[in-house]
N, CA, C and O of each residue as an XYZ file, in Angstrom:
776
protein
N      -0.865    -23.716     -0.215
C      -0.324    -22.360     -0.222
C       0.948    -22.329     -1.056
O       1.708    -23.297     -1.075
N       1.230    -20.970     -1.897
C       2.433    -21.703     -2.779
C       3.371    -20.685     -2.021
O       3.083    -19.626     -1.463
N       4.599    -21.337     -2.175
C       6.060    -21.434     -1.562
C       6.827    -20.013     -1.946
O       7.844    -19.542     -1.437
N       6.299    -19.680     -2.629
C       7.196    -18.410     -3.419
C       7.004    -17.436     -2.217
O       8.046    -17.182     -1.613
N       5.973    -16.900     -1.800
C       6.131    -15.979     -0.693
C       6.945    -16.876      0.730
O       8.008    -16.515      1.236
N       6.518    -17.510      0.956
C       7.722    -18.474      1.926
C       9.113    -18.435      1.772
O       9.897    -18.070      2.648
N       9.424    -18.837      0.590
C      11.277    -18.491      0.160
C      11.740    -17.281      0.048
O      12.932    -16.991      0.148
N      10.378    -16.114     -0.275
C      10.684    -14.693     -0.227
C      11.067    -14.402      1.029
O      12.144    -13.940      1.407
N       9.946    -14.757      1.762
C      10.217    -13.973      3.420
C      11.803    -14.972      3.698
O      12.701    -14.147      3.868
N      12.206    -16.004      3.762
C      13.173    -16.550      4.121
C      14.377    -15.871      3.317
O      15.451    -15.981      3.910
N      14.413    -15.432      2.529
C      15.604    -14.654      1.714
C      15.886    -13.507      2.711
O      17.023    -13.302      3.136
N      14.827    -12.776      3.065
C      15.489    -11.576      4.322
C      15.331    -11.664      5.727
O      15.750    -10.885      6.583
N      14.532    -12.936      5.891
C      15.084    -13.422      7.865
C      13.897    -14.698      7.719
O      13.021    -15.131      6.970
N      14.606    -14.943      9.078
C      14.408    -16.773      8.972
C      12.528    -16.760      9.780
O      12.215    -16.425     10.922
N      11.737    -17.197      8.780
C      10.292    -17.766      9.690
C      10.450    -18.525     10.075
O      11.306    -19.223      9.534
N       9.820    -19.021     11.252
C       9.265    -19.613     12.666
C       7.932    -20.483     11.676
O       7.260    -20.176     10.691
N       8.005    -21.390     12.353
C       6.432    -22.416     11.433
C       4.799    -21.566     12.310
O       3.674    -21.706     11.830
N       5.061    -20.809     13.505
C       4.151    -20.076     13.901
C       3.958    -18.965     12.936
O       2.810    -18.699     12.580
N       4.855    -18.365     12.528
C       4.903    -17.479     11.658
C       4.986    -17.463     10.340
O       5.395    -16.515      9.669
N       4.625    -18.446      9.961
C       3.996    -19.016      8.075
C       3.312    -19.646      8.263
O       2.939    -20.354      7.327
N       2.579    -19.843      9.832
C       0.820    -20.356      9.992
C       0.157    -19.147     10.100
O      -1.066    -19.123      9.963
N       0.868    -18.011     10.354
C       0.042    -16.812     10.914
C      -0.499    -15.955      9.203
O      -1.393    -15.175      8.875
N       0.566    -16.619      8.543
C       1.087    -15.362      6.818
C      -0.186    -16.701      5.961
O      -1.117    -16.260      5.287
N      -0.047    -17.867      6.098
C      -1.212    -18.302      5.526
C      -2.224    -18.412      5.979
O      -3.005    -19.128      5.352
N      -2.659    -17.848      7.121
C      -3.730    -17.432      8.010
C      -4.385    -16.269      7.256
O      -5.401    -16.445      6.583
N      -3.849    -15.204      7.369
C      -3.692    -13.840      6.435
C      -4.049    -13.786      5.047
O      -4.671    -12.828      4.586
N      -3.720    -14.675      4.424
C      -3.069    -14.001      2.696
C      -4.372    -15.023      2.292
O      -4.831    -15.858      3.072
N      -4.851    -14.789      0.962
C      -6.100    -15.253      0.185
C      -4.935    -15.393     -1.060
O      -3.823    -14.880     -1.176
N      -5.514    -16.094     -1.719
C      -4.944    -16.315     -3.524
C      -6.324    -15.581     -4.360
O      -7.526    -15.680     -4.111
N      -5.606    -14.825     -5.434
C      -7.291    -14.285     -6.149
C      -6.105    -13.881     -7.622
O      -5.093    -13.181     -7.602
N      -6.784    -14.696     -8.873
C      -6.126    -14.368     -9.896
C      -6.996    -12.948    -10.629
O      -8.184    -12.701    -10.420
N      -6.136    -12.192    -11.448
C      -6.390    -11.546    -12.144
C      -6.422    -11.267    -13.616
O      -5.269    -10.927    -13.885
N      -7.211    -11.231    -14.812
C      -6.739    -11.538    -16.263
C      -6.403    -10.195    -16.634
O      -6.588     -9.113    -16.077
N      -5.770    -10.590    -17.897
C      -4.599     -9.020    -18.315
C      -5.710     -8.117    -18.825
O      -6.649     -8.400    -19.569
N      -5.371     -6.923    -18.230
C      -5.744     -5.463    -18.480
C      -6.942     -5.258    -17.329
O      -7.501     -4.163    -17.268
N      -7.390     -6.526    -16.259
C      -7.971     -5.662    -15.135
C      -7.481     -5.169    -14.162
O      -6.272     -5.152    -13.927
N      -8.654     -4.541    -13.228
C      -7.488     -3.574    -12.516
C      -7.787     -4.734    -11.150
O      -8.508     -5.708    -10.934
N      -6.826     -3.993    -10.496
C      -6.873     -4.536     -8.955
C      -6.785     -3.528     -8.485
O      -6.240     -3.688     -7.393
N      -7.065     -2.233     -8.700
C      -7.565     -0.822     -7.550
C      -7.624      0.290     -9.175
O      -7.013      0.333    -10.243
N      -8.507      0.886     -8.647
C      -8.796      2.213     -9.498
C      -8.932      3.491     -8.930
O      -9.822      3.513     -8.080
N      -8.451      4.395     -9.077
C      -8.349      5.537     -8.657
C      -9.766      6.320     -7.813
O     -10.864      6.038     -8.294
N      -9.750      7.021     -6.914
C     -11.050      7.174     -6.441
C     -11.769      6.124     -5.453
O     -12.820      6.457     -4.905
N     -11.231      4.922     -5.239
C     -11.145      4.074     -4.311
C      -9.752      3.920     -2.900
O      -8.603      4.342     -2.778
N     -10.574      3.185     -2.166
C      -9.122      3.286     -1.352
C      -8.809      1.771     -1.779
O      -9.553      0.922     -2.271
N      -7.122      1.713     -1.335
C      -6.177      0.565     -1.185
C      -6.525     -0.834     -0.158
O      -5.868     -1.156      0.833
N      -7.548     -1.429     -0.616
C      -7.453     -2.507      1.054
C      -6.551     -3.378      1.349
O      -6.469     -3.809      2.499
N      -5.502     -3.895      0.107
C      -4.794     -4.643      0.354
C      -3.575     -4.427     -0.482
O      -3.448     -3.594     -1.381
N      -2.696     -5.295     -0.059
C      -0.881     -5.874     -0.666
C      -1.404     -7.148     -1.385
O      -2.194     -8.033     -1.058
N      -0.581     -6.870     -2.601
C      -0.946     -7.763     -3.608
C       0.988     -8.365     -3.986
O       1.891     -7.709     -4.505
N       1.011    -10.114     -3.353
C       2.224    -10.747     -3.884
C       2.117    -11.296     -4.958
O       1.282    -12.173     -5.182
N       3.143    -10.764     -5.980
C       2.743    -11.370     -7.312
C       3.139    -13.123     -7.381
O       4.266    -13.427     -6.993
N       2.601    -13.771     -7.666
C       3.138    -15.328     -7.640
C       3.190    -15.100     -9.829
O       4.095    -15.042    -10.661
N       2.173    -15.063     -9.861
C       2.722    -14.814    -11.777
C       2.100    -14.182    -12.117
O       0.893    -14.203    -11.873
N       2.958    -12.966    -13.158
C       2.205    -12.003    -14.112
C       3.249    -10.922    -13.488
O       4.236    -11.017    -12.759
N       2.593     -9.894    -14.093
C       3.532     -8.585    -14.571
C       2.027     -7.669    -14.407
O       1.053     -7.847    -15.137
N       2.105     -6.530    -13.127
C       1.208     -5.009    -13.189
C       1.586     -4.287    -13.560
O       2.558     -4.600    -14.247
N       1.331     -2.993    -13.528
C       1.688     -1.765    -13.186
C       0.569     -0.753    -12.259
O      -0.650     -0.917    -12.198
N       1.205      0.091    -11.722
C       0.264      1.521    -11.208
C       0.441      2.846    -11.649
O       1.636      2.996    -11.900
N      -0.234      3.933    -11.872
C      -0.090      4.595    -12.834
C      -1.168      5.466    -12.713
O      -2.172      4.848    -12.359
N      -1.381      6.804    -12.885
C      -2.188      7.500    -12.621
C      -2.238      8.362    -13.690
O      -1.273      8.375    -14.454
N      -3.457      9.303    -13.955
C      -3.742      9.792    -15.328
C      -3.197     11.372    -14.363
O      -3.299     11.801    -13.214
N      -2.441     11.927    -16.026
C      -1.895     13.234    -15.499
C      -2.727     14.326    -16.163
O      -3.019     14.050    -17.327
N      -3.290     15.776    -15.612
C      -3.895     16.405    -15.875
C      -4.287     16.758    -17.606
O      -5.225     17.442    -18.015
N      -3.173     16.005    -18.458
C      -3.021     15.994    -20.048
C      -3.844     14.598    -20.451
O      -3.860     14.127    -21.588
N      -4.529     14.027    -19.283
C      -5.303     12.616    -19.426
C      -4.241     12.019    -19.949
O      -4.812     11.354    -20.814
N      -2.866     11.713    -20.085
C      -1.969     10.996    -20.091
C      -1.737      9.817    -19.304
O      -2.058     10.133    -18.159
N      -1.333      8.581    -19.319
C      -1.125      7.907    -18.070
C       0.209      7.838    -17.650
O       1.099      7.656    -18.480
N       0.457      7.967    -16.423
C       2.533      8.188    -16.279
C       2.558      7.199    -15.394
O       1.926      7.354    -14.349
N       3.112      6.277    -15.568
C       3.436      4.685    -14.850
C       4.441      5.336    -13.686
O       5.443      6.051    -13.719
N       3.757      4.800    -12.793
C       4.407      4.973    -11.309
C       5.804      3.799    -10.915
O       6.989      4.068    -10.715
N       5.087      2.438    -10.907
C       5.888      1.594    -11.163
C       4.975      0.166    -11.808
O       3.853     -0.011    -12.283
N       6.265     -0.743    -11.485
C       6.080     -1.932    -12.367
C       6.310     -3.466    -11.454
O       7.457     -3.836    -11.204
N       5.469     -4.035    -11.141
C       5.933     -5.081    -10.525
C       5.837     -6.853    -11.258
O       5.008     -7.043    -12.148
N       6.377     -7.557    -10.975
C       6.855     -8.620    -11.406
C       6.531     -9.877    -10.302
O       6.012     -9.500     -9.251
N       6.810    -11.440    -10.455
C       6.797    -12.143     -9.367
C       7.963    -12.034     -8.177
O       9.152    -12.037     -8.497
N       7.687    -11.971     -7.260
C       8.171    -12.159     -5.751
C       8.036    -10.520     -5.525
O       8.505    -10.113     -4.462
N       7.483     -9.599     -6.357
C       7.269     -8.458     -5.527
C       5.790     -8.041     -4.892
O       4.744     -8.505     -5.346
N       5.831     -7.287     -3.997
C       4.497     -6.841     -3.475
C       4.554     -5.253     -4.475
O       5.451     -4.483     -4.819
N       2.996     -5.333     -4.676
C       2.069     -4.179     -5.016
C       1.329     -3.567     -4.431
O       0.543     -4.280     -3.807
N       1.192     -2.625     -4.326
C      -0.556     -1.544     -3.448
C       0.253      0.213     -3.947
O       1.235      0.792     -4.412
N      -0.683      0.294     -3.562
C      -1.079      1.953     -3.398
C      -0.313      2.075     -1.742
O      -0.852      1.471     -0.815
N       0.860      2.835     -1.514
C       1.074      2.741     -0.002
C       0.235      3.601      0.622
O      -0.344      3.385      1.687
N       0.140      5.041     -0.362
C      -0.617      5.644      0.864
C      -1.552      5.807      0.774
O      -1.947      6.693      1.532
N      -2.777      5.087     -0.254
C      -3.722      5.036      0.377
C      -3.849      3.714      1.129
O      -4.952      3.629      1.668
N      -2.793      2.297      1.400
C      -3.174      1.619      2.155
C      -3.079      2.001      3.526
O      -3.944      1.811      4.381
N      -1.492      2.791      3.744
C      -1.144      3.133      5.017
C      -2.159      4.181      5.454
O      -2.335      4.175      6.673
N      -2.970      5.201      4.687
C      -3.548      5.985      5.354
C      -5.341      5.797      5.192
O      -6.277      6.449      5.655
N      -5.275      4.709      4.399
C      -7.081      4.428      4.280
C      -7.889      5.867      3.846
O      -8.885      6.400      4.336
N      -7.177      6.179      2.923
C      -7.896      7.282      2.131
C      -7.974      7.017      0.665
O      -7.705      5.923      0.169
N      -8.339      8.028      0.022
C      -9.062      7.337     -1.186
C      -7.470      7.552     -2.662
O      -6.927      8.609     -2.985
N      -7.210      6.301     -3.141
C      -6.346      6.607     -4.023
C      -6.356      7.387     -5.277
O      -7.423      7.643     -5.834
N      -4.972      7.863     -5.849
C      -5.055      8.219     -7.306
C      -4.116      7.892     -8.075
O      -3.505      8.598     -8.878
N      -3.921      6.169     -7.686
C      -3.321      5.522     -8.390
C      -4.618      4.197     -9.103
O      -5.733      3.954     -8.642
N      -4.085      3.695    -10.066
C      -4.930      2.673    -10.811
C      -3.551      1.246    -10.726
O      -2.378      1.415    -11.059
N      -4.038      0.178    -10.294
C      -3.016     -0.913    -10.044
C      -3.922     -2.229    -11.148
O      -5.074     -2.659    -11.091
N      -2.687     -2.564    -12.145
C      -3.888     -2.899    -13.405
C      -2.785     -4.290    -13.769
O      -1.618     -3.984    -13.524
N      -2.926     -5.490    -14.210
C      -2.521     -6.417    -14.695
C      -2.358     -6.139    -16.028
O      -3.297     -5.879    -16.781
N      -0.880     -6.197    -16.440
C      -0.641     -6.384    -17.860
C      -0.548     -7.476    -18.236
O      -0.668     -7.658    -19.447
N      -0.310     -8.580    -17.390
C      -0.683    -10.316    -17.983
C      -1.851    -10.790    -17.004
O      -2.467    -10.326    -16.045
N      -1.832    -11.792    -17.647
C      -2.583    -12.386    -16.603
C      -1.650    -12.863    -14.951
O      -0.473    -13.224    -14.945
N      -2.270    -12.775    -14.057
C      -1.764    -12.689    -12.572
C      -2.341    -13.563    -12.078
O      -3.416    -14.059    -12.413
N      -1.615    -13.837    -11.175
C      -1.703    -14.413     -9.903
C      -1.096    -14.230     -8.271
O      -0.034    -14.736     -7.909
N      -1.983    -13.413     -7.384
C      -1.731    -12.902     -6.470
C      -1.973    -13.376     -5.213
O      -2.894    -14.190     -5.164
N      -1.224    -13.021     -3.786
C      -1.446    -13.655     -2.590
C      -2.175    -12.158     -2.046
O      -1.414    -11.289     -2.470
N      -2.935    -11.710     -1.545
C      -3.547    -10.323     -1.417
C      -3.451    -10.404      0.626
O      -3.976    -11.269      1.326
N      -2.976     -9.722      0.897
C      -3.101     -9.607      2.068
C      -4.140     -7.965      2.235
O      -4.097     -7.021      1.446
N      -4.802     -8.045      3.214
C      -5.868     -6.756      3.994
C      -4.891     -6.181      4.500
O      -3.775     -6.596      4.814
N      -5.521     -4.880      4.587
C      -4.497     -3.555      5.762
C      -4.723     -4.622      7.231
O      -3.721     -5.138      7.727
N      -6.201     -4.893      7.877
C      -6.640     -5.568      8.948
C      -5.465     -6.272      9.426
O      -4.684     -6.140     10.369
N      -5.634     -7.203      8.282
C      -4.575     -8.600      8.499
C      -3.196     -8.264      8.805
O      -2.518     -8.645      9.760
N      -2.868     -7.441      7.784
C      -1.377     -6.508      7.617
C      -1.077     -5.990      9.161
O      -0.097     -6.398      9.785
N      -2.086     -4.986      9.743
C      -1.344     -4.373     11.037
C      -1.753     -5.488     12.003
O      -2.046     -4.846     13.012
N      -1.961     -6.889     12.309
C      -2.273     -7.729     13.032
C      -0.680     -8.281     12.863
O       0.117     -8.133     13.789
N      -0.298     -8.930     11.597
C       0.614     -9.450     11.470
C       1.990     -8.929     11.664
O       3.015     -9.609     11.632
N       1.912     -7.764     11.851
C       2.875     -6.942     12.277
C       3.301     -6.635     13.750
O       4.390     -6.254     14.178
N       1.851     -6.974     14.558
C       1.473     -6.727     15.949
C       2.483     -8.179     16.475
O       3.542     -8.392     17.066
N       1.736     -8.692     16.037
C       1.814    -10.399     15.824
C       3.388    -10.988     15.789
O       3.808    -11.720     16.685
N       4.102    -10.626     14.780
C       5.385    -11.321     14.930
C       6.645    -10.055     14.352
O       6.734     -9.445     13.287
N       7.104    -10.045     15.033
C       8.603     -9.451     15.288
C       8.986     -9.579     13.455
O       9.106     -8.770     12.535
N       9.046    -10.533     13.552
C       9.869    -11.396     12.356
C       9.339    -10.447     11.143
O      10.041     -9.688     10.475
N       7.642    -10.711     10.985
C       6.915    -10.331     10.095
C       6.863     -8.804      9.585
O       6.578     -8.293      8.501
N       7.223     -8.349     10.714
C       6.925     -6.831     11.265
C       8.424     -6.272     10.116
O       8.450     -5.428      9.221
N       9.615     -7.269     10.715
C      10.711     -6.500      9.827
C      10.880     -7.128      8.398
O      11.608     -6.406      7.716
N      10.585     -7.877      7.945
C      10.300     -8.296      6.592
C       9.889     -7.090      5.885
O      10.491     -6.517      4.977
N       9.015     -6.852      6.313
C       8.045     -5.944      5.810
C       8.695     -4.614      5.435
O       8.737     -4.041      4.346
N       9.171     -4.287      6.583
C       9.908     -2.638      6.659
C      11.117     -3.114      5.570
O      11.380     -2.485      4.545
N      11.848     -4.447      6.035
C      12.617     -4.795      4.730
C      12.707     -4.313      3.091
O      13.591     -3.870      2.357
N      11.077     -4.712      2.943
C      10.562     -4.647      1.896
C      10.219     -3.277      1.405
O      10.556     -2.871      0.293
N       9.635     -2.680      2.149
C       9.720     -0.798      2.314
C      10.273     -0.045      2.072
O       9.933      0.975      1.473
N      11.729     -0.464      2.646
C      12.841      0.199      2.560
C      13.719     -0.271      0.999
O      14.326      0.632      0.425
N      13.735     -1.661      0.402
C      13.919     -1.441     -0.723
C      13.269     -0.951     -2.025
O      13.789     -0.766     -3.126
N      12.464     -0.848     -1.767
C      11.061     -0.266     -2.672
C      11.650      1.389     -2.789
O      11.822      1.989     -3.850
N      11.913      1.956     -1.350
C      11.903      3.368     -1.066
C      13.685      3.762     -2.090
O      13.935      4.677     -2.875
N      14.546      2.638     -1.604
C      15.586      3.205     -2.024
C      15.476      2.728     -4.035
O      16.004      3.398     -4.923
N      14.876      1.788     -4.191
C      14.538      1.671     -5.905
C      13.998      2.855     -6.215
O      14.560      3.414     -7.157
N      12.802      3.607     -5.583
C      12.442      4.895     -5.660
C      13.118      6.585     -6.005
O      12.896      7.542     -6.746
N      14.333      6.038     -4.602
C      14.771      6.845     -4.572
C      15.930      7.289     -5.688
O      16.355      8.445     -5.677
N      16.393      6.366     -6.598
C      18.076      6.139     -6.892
C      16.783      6.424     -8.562
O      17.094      7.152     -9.505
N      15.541      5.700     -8.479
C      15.153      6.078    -10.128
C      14.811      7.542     -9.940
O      14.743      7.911    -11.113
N      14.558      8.588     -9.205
C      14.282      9.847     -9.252
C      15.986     10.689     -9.484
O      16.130     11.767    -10.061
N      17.103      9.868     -8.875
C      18.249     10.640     -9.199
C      18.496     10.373    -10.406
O      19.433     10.986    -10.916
N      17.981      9.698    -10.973
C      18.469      9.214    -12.632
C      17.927      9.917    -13.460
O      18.418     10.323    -14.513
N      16.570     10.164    -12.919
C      15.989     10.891    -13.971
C      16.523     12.417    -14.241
O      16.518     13.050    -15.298
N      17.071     12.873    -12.699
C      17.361     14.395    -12.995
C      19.034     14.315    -13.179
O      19.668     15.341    -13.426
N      19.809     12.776    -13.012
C      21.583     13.174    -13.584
C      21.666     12.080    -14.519
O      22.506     11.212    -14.279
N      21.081     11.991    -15.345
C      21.593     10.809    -16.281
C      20.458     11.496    -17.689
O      19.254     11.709    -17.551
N      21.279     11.733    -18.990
C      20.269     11.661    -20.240
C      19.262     10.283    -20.772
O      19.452      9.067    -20.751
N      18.489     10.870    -21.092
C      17.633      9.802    -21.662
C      18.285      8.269    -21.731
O      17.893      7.317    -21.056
N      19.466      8.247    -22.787
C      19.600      7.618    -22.897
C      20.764      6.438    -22.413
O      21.105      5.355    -22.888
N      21.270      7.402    -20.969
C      21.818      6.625    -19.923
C      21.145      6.205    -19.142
O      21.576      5.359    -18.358
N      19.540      6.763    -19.078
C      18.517      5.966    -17.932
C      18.184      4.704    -18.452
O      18.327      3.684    -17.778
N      17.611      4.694    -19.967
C      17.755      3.677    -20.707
C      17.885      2.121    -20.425
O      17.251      1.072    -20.320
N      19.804      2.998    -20.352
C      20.691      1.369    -20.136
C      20.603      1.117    -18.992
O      20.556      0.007    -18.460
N      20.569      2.230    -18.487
C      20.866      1.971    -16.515
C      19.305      0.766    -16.440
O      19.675     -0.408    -16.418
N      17.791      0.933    -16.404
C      17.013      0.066    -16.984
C      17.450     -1.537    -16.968
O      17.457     -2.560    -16.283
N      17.833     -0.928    -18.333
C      17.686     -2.462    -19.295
C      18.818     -3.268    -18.356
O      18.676     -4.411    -17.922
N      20.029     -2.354    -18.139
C      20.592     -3.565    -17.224
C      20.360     -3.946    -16.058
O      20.952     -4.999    -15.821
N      19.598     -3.461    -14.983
C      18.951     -3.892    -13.793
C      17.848     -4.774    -14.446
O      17.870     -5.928    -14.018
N      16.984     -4.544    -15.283
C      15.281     -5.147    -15.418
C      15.352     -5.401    -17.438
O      14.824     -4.749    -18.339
N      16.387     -6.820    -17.471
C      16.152     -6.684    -18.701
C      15.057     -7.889    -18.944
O      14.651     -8.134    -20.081
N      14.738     -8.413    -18.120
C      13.099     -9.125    -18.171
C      11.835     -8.221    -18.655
O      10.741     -8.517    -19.135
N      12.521     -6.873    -18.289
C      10.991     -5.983    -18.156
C      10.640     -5.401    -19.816
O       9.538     -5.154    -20.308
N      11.833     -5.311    -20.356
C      12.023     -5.017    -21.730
C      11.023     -6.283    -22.891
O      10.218     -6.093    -23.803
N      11.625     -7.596    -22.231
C      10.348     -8.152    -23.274
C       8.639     -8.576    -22.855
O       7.872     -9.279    -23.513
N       8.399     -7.924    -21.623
C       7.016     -8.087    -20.918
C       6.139     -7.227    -21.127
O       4.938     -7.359    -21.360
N       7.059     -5.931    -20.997
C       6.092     -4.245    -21.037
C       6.193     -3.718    -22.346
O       7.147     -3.391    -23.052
N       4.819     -3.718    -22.509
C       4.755     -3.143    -23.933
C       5.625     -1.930    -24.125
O       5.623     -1.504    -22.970
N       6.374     -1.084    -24.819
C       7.426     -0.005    -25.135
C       6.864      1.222    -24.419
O       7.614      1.816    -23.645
N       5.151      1.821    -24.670
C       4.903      2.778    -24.443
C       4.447      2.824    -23.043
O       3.979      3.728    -22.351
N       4.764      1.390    -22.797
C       4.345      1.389    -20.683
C       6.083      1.887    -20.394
O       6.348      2.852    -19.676
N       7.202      1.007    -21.118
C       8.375      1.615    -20.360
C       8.227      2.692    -20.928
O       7.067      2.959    -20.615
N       8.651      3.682    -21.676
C       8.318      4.649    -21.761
C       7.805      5.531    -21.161
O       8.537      6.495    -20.939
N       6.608      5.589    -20.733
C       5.808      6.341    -19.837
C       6.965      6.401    -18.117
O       7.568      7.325    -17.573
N       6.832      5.197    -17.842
C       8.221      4.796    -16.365
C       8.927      5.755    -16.643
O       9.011      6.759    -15.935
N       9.613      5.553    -17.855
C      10.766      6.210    -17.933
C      10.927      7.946    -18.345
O      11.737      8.672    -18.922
N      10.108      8.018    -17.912
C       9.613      9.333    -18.489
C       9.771     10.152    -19.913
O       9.790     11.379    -20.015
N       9.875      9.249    -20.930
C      10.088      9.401    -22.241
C       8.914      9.446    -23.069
O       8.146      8.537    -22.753
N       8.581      9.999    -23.796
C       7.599      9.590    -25.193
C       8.090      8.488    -25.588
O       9.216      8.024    -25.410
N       6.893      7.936    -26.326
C       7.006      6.398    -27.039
C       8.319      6.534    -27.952
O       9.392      5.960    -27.768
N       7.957      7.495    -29.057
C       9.029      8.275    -29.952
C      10.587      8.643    -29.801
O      11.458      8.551    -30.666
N      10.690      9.026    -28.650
C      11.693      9.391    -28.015
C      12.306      7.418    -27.862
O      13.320      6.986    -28.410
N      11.508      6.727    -27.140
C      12.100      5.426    -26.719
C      12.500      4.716    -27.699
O      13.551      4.076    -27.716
N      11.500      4.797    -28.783
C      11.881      4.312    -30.337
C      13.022      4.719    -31.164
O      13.440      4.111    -32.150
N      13.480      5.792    -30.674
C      15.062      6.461    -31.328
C      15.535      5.885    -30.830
O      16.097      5.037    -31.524
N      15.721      5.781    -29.655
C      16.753      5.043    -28.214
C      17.375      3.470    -29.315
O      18.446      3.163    -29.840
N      15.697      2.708    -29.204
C      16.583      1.291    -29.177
C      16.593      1.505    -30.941
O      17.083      0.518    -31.491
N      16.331      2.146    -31.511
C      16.755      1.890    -33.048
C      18.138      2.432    -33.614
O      18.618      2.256    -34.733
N      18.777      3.325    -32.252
C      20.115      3.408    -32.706
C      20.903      2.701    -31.725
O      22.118      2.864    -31.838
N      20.452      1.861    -30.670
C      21.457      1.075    -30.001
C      21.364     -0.406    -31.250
O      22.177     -1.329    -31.232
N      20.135     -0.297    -32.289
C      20.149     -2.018    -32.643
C      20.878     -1.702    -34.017
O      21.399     -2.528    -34.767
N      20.805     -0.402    -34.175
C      22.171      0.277    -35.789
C      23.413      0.069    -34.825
O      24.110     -0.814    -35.324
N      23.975      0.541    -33.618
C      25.209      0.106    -32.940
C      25.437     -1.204    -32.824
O      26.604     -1.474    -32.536
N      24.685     -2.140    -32.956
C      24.868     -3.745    -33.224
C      24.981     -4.435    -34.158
O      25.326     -5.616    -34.208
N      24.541     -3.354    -35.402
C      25.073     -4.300    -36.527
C      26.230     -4.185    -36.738
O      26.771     -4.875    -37.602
């Protein structure tokens, strides 16, 4: 079983060896190669996907058949569709590998067992929820008090890993910019550097 989800959960409260027999009880390994999906829209969510390596995104097509990237995940984060996992209805998100991956996939099943199951596990989790919710929350104030090109930097300096992984017109899309628009951005921050 690899260690990365182990040092994760130990970064926000301490496991019990009952309770990383119970999480590798739970969790399957299943790789993914770049550009498939791991959920498509019109399906429901069955599981949480821990990235061990690779880079997704989720993203749903907007009535202009556009795709507008929801978010972006990386290693040591979890992925899914929440509400169609939390509510077992059918999604309209698409959760797609931009590299090749490698994932620990936990079931909803497993998920509300393990939650039943250990205290510990139960708040990890909400842990994890709750920073997801407030990353959520703080990129929706940016988008409506910060210009283009203060969301930008705000970005690049939290997630400047993400800048050489995601192709331009995936950040872009995140960021709610045209490709065009993003392409002005860094071609007059790289004229401010010479």
């Amino acid at each position: 079983m690899n260690n990365r989800l182990f040092d994760h959960i130990n970064r926000f409260c301490k496991l019990s060896d009952s309770d990383w027999f119970l999480i590798q009880e739970a969790v399957s390994k299943k790789v993914f190669q770049k550009k498939e999906h791991l959920l498509t829209s019109g399906h429901t969510c069955h599981y949480k996907y821990f990235i061990i390596q690779g880079c997704m995104r989720s993203y749903f097509v907007n009535s202009k058949g556009a795709e507008q990237i929801v978010n972006f995940g990386i290693e040591d984060w979890w992925m899914t569709d929440y509400d169609s996992f939390v509510n077992q209805h059918i999604s309209h998100l698409n959760i797609q590998a931009i590299e090749d991956c490698t994932v620990l996939r936990l079931s909803k099943s497993d998920f509300d067992q393990l939650t039943i199951q250990s205290p510990t596990i139960s708040t990890y989790f909400r842990t994890i929820l709750e920073k997801r919710h407030i990353a959520d929350q703080r990129r929706i104030q940016y988008m409506f008090n910060l210009s283009g090109e203060e969301m930008y930097d705000t970005f690049f300096k939290h997630n400047p890993s993400f800048t050489q992984r995601v192709p331009q017109y995936m950040l872009a899309s995140y960021l709610g910019f045209t490709p065009e628009f993003l392409s002005k951005i860094r071609k007059k921050k790289a004229e401010g550097r010479s």
